[in-house]
N, C-alpha and C positions, 0 to 999 in steps of 0.2 A: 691754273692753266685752263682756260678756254676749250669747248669740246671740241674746234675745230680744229684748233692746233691738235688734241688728243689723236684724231682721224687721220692727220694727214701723214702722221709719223708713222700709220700701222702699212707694213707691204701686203698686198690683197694676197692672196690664198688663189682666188680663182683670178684666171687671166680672160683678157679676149684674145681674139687674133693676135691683134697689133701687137696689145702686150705682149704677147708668150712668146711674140719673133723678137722684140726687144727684149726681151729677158736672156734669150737662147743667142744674141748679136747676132742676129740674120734677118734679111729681108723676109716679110710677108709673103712673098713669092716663093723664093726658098723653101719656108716655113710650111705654105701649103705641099710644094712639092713633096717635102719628105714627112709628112700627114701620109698623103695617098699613098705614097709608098708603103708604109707602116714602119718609118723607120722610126717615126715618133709616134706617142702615143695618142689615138683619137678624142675630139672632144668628149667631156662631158653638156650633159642639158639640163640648162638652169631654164625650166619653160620654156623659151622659144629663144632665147639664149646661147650660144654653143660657146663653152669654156675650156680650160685648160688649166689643170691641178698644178700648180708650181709645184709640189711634192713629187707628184709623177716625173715634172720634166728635172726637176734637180736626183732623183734617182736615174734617171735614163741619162744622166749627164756623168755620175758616178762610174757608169758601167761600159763608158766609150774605153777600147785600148789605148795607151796611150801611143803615138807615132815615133817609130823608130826601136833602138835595143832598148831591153831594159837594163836599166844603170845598175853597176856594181853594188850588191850589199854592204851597208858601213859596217865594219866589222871591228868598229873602236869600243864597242861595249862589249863583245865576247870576252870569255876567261882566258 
């Protein structure tokens, strides 16, 4: 296998912008917005760079409530 092909199958780690609004399905606009808010979590700095940990944003995605009641427990595996 070719190295390029090896590279293009790995998902980066650090995001940009773009990326990390494309990851998160929202506009770059959106994206900054809820940055300055703090509803998401702020860059990091790769030199002069400003990034964004897919690990951070896929944990902050983890810990959204989900919308609406929470659904009945399955209760087909109790005793």
């Amino acid at each position: 296998m070719s190295a390029h092909r090896q590279t293009a199958s790995i998902a980066p780690r650090l995001l940009r912008r773009e990326r990390a609004a494309a990851y998160l399905d929202m506009s770059p606009g959106s994206f900054d917005k809820l940055v300055k808010d703090g509803v998401l979590p702020a860059p990091k700095k790769l030199y002069s760079f400003k990034v964004w940990d897919r690990s951070d944003l896929d944990v902050l995605a983890d810990t959204l409530p989900y919308d609406g009641p929470a659904e009945k427990a399955d209760e087909t595996w109790s005793d």
